[in-house]
BAFI-3210 file (N, C-alpha, C; in Angstrom, 3 decimals, decimal comma, padded with zeros to 6 digits):
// residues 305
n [1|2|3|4|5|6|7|8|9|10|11|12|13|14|15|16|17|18|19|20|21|22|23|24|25|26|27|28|29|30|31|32|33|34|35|36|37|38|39|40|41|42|43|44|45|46|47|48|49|50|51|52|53|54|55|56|57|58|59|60|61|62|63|64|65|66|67|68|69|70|71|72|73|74|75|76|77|78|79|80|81|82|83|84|85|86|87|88|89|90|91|92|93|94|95|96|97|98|99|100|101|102|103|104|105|106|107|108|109|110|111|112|113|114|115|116|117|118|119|120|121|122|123|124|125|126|127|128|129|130|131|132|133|134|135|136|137|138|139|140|141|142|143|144|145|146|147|148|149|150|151|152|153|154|155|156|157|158|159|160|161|162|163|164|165|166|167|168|169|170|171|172|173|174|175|176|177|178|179|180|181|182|183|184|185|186|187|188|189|190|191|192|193|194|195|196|197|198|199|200|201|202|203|204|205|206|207|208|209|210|211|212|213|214|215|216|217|218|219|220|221|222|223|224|225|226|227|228|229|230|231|232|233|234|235|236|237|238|239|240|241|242|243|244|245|246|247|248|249|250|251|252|253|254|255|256|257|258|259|260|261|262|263|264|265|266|267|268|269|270|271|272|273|274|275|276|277|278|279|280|281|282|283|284|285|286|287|288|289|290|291|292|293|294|295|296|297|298|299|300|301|302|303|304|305]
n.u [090,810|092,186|095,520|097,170|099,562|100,007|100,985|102,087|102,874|103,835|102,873|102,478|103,591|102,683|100,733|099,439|097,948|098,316|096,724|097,589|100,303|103,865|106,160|108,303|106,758|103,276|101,541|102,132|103,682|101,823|103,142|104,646|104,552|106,770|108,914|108,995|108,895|107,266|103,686|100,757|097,769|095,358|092,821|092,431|093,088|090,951|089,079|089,410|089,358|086,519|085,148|085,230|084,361|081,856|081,400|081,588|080,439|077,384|076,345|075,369|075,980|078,328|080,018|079,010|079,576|081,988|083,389|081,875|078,389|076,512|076,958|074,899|073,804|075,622|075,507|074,950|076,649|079,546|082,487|084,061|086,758|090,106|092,622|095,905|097,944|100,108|103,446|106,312|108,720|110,734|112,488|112,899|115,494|117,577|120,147|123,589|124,788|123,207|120,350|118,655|117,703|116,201|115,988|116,332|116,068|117,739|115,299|113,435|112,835|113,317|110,757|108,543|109,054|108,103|104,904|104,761|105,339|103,195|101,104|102,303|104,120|106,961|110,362|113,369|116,157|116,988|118,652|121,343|122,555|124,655|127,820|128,771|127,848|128,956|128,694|127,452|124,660|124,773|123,709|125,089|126,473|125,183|124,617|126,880|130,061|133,794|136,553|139,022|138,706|137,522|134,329|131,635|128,568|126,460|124,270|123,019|124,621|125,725|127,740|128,729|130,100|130,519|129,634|129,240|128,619|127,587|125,824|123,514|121,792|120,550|120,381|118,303|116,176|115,374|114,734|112,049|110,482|110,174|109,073|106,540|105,573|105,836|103,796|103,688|103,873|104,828|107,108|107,840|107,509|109,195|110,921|110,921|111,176|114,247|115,446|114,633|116,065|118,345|118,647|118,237|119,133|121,121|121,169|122,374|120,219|120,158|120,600|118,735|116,512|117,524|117,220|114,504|113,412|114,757|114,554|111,949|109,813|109,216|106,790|105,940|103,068|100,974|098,308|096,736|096,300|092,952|093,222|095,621|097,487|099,494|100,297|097,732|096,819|098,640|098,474|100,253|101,673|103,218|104,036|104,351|105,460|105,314|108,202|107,614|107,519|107,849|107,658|104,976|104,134|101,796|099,495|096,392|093,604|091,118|088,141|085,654|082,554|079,336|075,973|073,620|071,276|070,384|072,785|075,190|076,715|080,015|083,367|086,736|089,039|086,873|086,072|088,259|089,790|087,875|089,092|091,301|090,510|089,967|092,171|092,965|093,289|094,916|094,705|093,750|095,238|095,092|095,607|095,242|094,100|092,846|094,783|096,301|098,280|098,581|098,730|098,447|099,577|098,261|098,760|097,761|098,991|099,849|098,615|096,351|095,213]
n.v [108,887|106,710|105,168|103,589|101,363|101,074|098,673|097,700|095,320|094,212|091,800|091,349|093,645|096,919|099,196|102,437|105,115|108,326|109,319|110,790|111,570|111,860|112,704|110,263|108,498|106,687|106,286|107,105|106,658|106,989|110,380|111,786|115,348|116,947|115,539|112,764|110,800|107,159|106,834|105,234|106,071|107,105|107,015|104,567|102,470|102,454|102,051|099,588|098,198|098,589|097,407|094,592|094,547|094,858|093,132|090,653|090,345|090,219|092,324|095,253|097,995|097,719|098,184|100,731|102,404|101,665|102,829|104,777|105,977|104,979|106,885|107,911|108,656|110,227|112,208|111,757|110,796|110,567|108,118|106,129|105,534|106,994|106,649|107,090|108,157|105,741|105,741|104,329|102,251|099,940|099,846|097,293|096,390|095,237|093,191|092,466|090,402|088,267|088,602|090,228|093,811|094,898|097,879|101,408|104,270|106,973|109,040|107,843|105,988|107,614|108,680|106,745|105,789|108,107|107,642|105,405|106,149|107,180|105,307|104,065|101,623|100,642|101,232|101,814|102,369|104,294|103,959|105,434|107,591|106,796|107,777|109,100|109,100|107,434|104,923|102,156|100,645|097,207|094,434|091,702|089,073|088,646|090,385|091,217|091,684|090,814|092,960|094,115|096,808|096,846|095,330|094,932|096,516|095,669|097,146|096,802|099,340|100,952|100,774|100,147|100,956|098,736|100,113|099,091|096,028|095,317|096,906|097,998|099,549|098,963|096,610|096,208|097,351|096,286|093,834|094,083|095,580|093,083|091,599|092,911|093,216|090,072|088,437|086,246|083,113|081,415|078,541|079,618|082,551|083,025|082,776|084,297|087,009|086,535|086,510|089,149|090,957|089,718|090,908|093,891|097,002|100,224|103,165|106,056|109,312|110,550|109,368|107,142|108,617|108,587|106,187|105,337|106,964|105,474|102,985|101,777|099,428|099,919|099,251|098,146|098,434|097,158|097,289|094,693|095,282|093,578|092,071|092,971|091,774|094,047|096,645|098,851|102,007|104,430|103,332|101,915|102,024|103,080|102,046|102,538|100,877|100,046|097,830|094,364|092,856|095,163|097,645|099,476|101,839|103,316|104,785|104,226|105,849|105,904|106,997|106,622|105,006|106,634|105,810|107,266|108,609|106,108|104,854|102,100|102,285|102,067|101,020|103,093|100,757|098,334|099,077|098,888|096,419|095,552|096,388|094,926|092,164|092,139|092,045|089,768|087,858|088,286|091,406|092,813|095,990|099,438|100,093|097,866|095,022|093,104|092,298|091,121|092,721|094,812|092,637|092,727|091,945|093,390|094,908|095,638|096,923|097,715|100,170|102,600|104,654]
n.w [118,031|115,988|114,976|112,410|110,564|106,557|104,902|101,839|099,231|096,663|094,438|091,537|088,813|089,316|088,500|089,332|087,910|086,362|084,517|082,617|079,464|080,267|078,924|076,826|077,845|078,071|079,408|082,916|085,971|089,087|091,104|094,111|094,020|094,722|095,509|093,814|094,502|093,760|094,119|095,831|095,389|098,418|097,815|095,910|097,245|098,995|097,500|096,068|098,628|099,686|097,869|098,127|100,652|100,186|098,917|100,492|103,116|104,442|106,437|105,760|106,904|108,301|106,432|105,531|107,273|107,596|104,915|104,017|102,650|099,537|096,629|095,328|098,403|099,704|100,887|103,773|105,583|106,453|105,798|107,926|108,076|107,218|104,411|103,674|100,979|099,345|099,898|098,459|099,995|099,910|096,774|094,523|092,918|090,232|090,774|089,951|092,237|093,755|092,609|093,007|094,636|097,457|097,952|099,330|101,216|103,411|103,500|102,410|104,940|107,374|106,686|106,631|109,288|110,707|110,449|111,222|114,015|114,952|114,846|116,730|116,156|117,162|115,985|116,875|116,954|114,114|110,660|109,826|107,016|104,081|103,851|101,593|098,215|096,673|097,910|100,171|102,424|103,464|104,651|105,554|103,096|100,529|098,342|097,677|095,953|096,278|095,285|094,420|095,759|097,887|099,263|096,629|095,548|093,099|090,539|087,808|085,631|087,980|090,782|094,040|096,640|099,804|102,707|105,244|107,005|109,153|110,327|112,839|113,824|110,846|110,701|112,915|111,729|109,350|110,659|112,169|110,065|108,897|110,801|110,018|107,523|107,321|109,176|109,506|111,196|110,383|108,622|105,707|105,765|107,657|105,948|104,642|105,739|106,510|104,096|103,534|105,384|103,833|101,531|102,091|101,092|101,523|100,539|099,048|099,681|097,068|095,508|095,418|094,574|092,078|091,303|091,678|089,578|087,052|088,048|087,241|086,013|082,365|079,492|076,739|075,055|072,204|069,780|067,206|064,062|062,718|060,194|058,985|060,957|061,819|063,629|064,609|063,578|065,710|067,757|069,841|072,902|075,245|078,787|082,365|085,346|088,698|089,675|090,803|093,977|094,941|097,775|099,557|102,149|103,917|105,883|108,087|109,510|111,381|113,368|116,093|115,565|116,466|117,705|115,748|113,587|112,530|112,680|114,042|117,803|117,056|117,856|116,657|116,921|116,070|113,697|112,124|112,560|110,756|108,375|108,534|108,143|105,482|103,726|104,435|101,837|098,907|097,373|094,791|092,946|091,555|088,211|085,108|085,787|084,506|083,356|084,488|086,508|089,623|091,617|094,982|098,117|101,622|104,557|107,623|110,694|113,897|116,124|117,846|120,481]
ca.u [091,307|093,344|096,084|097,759|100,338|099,692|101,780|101,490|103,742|103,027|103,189|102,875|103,681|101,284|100,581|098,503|098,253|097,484|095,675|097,963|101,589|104,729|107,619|107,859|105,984|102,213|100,903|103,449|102,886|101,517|104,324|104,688|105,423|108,488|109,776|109,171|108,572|105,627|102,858|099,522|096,671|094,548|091,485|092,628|092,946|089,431|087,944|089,707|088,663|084,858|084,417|085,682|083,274|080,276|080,863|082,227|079,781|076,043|076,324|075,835|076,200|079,457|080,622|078,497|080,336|084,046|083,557|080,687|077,332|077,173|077,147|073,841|073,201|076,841|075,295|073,839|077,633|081,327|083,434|085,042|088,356|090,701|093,375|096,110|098,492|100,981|104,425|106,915|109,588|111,393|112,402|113,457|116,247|118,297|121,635|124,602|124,460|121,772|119,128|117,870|118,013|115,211|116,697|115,951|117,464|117,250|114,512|112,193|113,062|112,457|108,918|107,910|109,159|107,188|103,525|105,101|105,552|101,787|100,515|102,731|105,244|108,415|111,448|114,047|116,796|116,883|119,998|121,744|122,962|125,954|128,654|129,043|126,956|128,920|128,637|126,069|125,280|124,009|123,682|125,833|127,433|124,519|124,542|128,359|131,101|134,974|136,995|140,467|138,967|136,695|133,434|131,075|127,091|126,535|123,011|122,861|125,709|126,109|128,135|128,707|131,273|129,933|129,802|129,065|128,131|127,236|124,756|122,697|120,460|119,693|119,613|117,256|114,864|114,870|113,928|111,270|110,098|110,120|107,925|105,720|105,313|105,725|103,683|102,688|104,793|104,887|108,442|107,619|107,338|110,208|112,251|111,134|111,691|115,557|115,456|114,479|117,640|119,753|118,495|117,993|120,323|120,672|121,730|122,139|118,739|120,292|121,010|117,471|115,642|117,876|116,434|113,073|113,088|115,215|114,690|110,322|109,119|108,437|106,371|105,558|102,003|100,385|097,094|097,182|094,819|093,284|093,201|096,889|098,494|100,049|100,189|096,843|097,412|098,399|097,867|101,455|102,134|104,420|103,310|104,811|104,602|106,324|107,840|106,887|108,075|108,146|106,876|104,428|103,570|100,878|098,404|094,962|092,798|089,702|087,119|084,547|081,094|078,162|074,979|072,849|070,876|070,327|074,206|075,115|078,090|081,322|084,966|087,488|089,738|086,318|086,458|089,877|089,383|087,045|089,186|092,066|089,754|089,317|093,360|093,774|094,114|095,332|093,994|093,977|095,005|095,704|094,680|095,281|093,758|092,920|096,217|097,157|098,860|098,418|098,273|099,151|099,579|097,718|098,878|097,162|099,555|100,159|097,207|096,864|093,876]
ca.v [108,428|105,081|104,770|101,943|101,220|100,288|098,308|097,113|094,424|093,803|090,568|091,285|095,089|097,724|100,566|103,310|105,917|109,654|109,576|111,813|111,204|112,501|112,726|109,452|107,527|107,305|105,994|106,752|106,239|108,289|110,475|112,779|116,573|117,793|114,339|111,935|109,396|107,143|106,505|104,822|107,264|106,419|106,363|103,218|101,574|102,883|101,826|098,068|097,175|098,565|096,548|093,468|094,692|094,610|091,373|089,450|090,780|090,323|093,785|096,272|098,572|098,037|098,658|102,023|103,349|102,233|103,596|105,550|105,525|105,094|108,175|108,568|109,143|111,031|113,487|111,288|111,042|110,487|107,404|106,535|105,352|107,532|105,850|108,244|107,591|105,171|105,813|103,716|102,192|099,654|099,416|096,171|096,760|093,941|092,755|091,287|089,042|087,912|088,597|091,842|093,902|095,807|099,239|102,395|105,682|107,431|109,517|106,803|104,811|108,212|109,303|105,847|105,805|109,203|107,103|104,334|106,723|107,588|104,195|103,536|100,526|100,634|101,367|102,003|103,902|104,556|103,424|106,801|107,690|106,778|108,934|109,044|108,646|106,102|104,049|101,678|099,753|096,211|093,025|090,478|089,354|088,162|090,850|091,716|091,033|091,421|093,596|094,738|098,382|095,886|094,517|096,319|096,013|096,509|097,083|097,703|099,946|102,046|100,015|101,069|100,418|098,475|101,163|098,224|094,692|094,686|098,018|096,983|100,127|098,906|095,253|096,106|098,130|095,212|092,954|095,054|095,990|091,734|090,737|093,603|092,171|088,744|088,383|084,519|082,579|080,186|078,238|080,446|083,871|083,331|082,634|086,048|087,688|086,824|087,214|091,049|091,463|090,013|091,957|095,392|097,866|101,382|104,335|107,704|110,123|111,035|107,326|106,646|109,716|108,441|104,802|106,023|107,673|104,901|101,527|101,359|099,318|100,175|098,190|098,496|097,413|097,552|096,745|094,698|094,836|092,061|091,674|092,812|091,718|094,854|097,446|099,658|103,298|105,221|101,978|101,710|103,209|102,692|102,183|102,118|100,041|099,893|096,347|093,242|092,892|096,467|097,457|100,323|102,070|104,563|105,082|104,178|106,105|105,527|107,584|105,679|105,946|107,046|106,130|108,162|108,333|104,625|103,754|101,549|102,448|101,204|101,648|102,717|099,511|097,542|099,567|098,973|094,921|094,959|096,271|094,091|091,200|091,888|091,917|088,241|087,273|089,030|092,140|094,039|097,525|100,397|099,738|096,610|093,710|092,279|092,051|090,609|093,655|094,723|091,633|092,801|091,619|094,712|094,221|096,349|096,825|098,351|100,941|103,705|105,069]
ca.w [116,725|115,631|113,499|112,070|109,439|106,075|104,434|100,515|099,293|095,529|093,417|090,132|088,538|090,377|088,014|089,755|087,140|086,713|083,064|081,106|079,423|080,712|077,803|075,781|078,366|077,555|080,688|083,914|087,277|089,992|091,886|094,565|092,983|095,238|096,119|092,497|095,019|093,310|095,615|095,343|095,828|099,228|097,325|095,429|098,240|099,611|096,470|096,404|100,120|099,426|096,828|098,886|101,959|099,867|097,996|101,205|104,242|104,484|107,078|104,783|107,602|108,875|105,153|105,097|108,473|107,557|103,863|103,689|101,840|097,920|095,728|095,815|099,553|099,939|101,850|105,251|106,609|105,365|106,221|109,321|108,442|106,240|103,819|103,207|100,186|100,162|099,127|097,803|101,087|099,733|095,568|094,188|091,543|089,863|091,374|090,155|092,830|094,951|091,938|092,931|096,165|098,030|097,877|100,194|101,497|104,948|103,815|103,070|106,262|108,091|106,051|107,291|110,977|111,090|110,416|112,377|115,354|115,030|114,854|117,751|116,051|117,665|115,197|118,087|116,150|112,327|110,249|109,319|105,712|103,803|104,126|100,073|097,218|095,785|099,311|100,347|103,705|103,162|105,682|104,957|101,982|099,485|097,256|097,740|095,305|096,453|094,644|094,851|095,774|098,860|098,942|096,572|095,323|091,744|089,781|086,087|085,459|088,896|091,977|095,163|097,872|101,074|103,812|106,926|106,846|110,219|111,167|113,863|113,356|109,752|110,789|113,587|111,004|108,469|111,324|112,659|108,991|108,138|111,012|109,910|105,958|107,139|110,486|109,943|111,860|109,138|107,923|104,448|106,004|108,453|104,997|103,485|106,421|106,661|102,264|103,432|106,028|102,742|100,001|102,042|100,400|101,912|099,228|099,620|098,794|095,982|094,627|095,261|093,465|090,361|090,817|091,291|088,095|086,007|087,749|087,072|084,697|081,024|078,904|075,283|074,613|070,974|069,137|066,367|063,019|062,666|058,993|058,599|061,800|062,093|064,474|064,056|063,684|066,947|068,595|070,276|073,641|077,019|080,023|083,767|086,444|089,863|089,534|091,270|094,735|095,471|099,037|099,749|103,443|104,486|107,552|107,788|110,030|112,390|114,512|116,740|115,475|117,223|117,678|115,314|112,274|111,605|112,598|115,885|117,816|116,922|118,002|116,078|116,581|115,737|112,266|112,032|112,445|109,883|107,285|108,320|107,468|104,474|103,486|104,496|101,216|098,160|097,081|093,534|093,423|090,608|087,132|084,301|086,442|083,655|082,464|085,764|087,645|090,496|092,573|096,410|100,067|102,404|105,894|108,651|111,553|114,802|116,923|118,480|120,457]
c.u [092,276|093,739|096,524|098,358|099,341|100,527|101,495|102,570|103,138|103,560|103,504|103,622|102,387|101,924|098,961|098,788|098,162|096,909|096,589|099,610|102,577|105,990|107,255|107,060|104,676|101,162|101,836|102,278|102,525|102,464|103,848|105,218|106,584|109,014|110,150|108,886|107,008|104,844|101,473|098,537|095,703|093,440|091,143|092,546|091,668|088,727|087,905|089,226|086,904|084,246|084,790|084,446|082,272|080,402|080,918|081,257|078,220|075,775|076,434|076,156|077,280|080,084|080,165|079,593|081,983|083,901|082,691|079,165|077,722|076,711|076,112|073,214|074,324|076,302|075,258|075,582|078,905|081,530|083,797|086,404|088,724|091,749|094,283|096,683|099,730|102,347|105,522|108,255|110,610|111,283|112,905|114,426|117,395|119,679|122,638|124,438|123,677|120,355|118,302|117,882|116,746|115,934|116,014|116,764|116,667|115,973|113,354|111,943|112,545|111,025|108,685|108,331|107,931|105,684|103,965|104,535|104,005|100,972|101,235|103,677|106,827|109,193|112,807|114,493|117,019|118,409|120,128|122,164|124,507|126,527|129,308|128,286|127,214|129,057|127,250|126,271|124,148|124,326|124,353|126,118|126,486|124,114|126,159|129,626|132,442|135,575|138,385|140,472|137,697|135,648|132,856|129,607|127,070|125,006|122,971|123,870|125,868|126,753|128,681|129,875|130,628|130,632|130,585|128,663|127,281|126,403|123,742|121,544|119,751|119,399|118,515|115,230|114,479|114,350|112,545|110,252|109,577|109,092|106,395|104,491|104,876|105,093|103,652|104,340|105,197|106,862|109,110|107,692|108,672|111,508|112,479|111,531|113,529|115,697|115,653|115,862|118,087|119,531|118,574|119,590|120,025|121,542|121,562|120,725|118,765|120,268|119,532|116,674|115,880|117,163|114,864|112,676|113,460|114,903|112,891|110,507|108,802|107,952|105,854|104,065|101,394|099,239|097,541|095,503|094,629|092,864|094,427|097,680|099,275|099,498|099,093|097,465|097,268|098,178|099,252|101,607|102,561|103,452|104,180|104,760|105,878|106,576|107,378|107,943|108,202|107,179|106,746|104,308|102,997|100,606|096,982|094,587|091,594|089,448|086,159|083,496|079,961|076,680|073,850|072,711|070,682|071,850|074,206|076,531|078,779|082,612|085,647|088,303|088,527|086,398|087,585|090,236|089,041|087,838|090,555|091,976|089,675|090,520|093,717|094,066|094,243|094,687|094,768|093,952|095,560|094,949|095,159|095,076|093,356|094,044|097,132|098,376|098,250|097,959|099,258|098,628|099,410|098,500|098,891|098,417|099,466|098,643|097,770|095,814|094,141]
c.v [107,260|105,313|103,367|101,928|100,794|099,627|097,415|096,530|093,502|092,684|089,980|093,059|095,776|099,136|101,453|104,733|107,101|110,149|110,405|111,411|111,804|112,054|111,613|108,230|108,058|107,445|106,302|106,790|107,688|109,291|111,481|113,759|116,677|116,749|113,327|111,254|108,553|106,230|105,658|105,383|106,416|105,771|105,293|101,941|101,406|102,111|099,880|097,251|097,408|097,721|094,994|093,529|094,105|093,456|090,472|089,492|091,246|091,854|094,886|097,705|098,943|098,627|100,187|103,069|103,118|103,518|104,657|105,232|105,444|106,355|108,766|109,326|109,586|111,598|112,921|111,612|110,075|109,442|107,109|106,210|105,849|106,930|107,137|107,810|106,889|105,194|104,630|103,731|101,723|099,223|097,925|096,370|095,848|094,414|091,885|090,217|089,305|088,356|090,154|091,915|094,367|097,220|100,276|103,486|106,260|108,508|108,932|106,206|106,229|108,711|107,992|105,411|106,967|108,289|106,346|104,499|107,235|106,528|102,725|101,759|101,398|100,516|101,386|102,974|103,433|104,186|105,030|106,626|107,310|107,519|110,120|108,614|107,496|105,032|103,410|100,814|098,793|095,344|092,017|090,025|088,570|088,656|091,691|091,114|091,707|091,634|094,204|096,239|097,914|095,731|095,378|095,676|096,612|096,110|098,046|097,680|100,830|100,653|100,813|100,336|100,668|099,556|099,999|096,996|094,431|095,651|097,768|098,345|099,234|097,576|095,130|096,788|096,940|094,082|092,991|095,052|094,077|091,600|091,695|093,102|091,099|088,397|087,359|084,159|081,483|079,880|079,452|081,630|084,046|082,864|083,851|087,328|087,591|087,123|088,835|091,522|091,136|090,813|093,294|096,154|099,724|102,298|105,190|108,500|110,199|110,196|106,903|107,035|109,392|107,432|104,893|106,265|106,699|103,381|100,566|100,779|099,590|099,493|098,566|098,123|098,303|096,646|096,512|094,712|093,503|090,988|091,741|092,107|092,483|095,578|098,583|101,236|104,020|104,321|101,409|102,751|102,227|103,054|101,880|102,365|100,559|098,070|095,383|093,387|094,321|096,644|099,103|100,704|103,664|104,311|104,838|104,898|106,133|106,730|107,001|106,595|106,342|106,404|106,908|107,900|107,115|103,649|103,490|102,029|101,425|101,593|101,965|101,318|098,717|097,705|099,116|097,512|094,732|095,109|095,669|092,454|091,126|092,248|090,504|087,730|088,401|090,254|093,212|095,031|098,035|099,487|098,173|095,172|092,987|091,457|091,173|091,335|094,102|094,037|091,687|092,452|092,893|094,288|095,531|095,838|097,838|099,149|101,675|104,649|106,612]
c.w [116,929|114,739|113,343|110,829|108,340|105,130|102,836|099,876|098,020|094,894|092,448|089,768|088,909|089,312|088,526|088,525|086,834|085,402|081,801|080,881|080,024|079,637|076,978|076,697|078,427|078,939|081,977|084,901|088,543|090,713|092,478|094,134|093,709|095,163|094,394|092,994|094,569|094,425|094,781|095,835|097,482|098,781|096,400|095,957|098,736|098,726|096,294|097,469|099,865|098,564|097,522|099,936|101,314|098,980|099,245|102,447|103,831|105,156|106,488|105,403|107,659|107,498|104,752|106,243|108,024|106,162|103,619|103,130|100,746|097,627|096,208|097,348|100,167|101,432|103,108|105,788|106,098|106,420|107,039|109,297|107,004|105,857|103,564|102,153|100,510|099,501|099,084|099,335|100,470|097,867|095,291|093,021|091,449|090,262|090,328|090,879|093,402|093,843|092,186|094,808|096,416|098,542|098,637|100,294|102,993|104,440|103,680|104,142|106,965|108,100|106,884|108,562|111,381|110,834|111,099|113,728|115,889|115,267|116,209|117,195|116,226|116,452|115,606|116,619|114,752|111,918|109,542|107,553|105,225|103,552|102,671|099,302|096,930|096,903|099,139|101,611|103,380|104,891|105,347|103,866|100,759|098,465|096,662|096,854|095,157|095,186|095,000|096,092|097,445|098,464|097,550|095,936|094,450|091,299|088,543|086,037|086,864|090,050|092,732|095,997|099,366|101,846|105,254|106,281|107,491|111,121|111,653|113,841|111,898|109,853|111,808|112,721|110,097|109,482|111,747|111,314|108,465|109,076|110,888|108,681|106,184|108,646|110,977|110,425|111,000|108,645|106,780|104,714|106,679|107,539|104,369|104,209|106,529|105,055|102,937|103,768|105,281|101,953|100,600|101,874|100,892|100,829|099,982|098,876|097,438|094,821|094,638|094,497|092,360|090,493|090,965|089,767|087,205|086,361|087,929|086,251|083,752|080,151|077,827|075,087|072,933|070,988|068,018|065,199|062,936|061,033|058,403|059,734|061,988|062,506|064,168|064,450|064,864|068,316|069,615|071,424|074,886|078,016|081,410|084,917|087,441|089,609|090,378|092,498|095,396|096,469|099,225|100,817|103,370|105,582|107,090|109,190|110,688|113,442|114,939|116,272|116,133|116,695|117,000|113,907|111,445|112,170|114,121|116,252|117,986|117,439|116,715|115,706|115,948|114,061|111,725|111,789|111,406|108,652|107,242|107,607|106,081|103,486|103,917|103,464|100,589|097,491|095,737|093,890|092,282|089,838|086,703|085,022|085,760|082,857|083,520|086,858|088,490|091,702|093,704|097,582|100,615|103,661|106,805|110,047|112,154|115,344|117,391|119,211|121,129]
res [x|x|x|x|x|x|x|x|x|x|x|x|x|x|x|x|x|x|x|x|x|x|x|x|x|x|x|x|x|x|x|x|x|x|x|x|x|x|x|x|x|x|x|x|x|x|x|x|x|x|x|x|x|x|x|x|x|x|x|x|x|x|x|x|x|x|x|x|x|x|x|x|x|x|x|x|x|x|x|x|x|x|x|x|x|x|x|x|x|x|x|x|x|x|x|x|x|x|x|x|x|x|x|x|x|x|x|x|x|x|x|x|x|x|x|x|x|x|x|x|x|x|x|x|x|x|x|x|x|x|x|x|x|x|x|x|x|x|x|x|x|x|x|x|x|x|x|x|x|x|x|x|x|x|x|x|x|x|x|x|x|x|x|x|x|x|x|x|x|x|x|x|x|x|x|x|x|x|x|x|x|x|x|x|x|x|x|x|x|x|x|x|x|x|x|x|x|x|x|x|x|x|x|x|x|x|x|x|x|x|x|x|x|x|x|x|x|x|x|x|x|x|x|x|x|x|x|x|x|x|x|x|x|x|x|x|x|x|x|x|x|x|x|x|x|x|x|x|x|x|x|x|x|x|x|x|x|x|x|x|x|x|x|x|x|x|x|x|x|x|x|x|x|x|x|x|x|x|x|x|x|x|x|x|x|x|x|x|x|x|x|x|x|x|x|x|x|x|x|x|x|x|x|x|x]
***
């Protein structure tokens, strides 16, 4: 078996959805039950790259062995590389200063060291927790504004009091984590990569579970008549997104195929290639693509045989 990170790094708002309302929201987003953490189902992903395979690759093969057959011929033999779901690493939630941060907590940073550690990318050591809720440990001073009571990082209505400036665990994870996102060596990538080390903001679990829940997206959408211009009946409902900028990580999976029944053998890593290929450029995921959401960067990293 091969693993390998997966990393999802969205553009516009990415609503993955689970069909039914939850309180006064009509549409919400997918979440893990114990945790709240919202994730994007694997098989969204599965379903986004297959449809890429078979428009972009004459081999209708290699597209039958990563993903499978179609419906109809289910039965001959399942998939070779599994997608698992991908949960939610880093949030984006508006700043006072610096415009908005990329927000986290030690149990996301550890959920995703644990697939890391499987897919074999180095993390060295993890940035620990703040010692206090109302604490936070940032990187240098671009989302920091002094205060009689010292530095402190404010979003919305909640602010926090800088823990560190200078935590060389959490600046080694945002480094680590940037050339992961940003691999091109490019001027442009090696700007978003130091952006990440300013904006990353570490919270406590507890600070995160609330912004989870309060700092998504909600969006009003209506239908209108189109003889009154007003709102048709029942025609008004909320919907939400994860916002723009927000960064996803799972695992993708591989087993080498065999020889048999029509298929040639392949490696895992060769599987594994193929569906990095087909993340070079931008790839739709979750629902309203018409509407222009879900427009994300995939990025296949790391191995593991």
């Amino acid at each position: 078996m091969t693993t390998r990170l997966t990393l999802i790094h969205a553009m516009s708002p990415l609503h993955a959805g689970t069909g039914q309302s939850v309180g006064a929201i009509d549409l919400p987003i997918a979440r893990e039950r114990p945790t709240g953490v919202p994730l994007l189902p694997g098989s969204s992903i599965k379903g986004a790259l297959r449809a890429l395979s078979s428009d972009a690759h004459k081999d209708v093969q290699i597209t039958r062995d990563v993903f499978g057959p179609e419906t109809d011929k289910s039965s001959e033999h399942a998939g070779s590389v599994q997608f698992s779901d991908a949960h939610v690493l880093l949030l984006p939630v508006r700043s006072v200063r610096g415009t908005f941060a990329w927000v986290t907590s030690p149990y996301l940073i550890r959920r995703f060291a644990r697939g890391a550690r499987e897919a074999r990318v180095d993390l060295s050591k993890l940035p620990g927790s703040p010692a206090e809720m109302k604490r936070c440990l940032v990187l240098g001073d671009s989302l920091t504004i002094a205060t009689s009571e010292g530095n402190k990082v404010v979003f919305e209505d909640l602010d926090f009091t800088v823990e560190s400036s200078s935590d060389e665990a959490l600046r080694t994870f945002a480094e680590r984590l940037g050339e992961l996102l940003f691999p091109d060596g490019s001027a442009d990538f090696a700007e978003w990569r130091r952006s990440l080390a300013d904006r990353i903001c570490l919270v406590h679990d507890d600070i995160m579970s609330f912004l989870l829940d309060t700092a998504t997206e909600v969006t009003a959408h209506i239908r209108l008549s189109p003889d009154t211009k007003t709102v048709e009946r029942g025609a008004l409902w909320y919907q939400e997104s994860l916002p723009a900028e927000s960064v996803l990580a799972g695992i993708t999976v591989a087993a080498n195929v065999e020889a048999a029944n029509g298929r040639s053998k392949r490696s895992a890593e060769a599987l594994l290639d193929h569906v990095a290929t087909l993340t070079a450029s931008l790839v739709q995921l979750g629902g309203k693509a018409t509407v222009g959401q879900g427009t994300c960067f995939v990025r296949i990293a790391g191995g593991q045989s």
